[in-house]
C-alpha positions, 0 to 999 in steps of 0.5 A: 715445894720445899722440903719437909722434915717427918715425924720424930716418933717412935715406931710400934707394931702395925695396926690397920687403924693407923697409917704406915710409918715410913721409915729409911730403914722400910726403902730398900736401894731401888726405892722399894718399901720393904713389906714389913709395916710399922705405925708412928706411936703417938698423937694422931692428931699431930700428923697432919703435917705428914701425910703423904700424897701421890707422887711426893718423893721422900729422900734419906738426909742422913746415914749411909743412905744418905740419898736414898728416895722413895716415891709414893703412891696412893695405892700404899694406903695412908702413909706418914715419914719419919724424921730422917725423911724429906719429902718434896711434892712435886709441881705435877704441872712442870715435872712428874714425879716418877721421871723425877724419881728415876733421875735420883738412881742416876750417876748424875744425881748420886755424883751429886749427892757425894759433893754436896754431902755434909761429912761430920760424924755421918753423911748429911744432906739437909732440906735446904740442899736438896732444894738445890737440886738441879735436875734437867726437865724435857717437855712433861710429855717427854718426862712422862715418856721416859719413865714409862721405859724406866718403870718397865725396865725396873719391873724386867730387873725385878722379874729377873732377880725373882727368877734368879732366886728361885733358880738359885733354891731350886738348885740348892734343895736338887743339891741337897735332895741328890747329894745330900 
């Protein structure tokens, strides 16, 4: 479906009884929310607009991330995004969400992203040219097939960078232990 811009409200502090604000600021590179959480402070009444649903795909549309996307999944709870966020829901029936987001950490899409970005006092990509996106869709079966192999090496690449931190703190308190 076509873009959506998010909220425009300030974040508070996280309570349980409200959901996450999505923030570009809590998506890391890879796409990743950060583990701190914060709420949308304002009218609840006034999100419905901005929930998310399983499988939507938000994108940065101004910044140095500029380009930057997120795809959400149920099982983050209830969710919101913010202004600088669009978000796309996904026709499940013609494409799948995580291919799709996979595509957005390829050199083809990022070799978009920097000839369609609008440079005026900072990088922007509006709704509008997001929608022009053109991203090449094999059969859905294939689709789903090809992110399955991608969702595993992420999961490698973050199990790496886990081990190679622990090694790299392991190494630094045998340095400081030893030679003090």
């Amino acid at each position: 479906t076509p873009g959506r811009y998010g909220a425009n409200c300030p974040s508070k502090p996280y309570a349980e009884n409200l959901p996450r604000y999505i923030r570009i600021t809590d998506i890391n590179e890879q796409g990743q929310l950060l583990q701190a959480k914060v709420s949308a402070d304002g009218d609840p009444s006034k999100w419905n607009n901005y929930y998310l649903e399983d499988g939507d795909i938000l994108f940065a549309r101004t910044g140095a991330t500029v380009g930057k996307t997120f795809l959400y999944k149920k099982e983050y709870g209830k969710c919101i995004y913010a202004g600088y966020l669009i978000c796309f829901r996904i026709n499940k029936e013609i494409a799948d969400p995580s291919y799709v987001f996979h595509f957005t950490k390829s050199p083809k899409y990022f070799s978009w992203i920097n000839s369609s970005q609008r440079v005026v006092a900072q990088p922007n990509i509006n709704a509008k040219q997001y929608s022009s996106l053109e991203i090449p869709l094999p059969p859905l079966n294939e689709q789903r097939r090809i992110a399955k192999i991608l969702d595993k090496i992420h999961q490698l690449k973050s199990l790496i960078n886990i081990i190679k931190n622990q090694s790299l703190t392991l190494k630094q308190s045998i340095y400081v232990e030893r030679f003090g």
